[in-house]
C-alpha positions as CSV (number, residue, x, y, z in Angstrom):
1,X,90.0,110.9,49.5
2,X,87.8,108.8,51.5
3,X,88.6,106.2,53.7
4,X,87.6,102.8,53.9
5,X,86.9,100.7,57.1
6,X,89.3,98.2,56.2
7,X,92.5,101.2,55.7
8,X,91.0,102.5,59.1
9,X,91.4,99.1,60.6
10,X,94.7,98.4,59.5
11,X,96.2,101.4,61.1
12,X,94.1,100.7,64.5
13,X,95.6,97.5,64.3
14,X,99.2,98.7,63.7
15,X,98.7,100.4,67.0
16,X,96.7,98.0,69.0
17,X,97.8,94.8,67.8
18,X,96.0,92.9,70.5
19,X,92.8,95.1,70.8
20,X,89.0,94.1,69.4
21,X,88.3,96.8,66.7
22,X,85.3,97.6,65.0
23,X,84.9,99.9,62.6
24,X,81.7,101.0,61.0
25,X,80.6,103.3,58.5
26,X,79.2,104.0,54.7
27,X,80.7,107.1,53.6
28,X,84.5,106.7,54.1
29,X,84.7,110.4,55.7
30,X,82.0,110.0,58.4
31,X,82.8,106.8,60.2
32,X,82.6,105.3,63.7
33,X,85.0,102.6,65.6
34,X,85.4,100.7,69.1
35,X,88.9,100.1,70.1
36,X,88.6,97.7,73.5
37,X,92.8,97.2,74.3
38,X,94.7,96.6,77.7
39,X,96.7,99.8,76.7
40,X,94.1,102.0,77.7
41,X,94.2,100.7,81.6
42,X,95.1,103.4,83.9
43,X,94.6,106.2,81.3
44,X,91.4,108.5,81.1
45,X,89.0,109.1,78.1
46,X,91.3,111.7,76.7
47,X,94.6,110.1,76.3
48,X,93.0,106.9,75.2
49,X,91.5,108.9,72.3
50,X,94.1,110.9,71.9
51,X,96.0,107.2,71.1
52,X,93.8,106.3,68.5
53,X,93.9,109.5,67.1
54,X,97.8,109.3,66.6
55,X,97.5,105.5,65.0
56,X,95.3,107.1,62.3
57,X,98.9,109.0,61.6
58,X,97.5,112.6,60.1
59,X,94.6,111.1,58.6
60,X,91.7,113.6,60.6
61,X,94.3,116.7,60.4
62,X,93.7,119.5,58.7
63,X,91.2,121.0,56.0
64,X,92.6,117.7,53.4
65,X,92.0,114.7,55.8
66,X,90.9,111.9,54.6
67,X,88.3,111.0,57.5
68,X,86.0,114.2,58.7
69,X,84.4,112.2,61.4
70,X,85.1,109.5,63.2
71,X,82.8,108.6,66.1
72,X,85.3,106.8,69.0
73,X,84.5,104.5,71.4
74,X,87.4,103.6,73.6
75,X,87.2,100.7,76.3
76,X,89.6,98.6,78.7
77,X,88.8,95.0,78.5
78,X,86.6,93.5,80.8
């Protein structure tokens, strides 16, 4: 089942409850987001991503997951 920006955002927020989030898309399965968050200081690309990736909780796992693509954009704030 498709996914809409505003259930993507909530779970990004869950995580990042301080963070600007955008979230963009049309489809619900191919969607795109920017997660700016203090978090992410000290950490490289991959772990930042791999933290949003685990605040979508399963939801890009496996053959049944409700978003297929989700094009990431992960920054510290400036």
């Amino acid at each position: 089942m498709p996914m809409s920006t505003h259930e993507i955002e909530n779970l990004l927020r869950e995580a990042f409850p301080d963070a600007e989030i955008q979230v963009g898309g049309h489809d619900g399965v191919h969607m795109s987001a920017m997660v700016v968050d203090e978090s992410f200081r000290g950490k490289n690309r991959v772990q930042q991503q791999r933290a949003v990736y685990a605040a979508l909780k399963g939801k890009m796992d496996g053959p049944d997951g409700d978003l297929h693509a989700l094009a990431l954009t992960t920054k510290v704030p400036e």
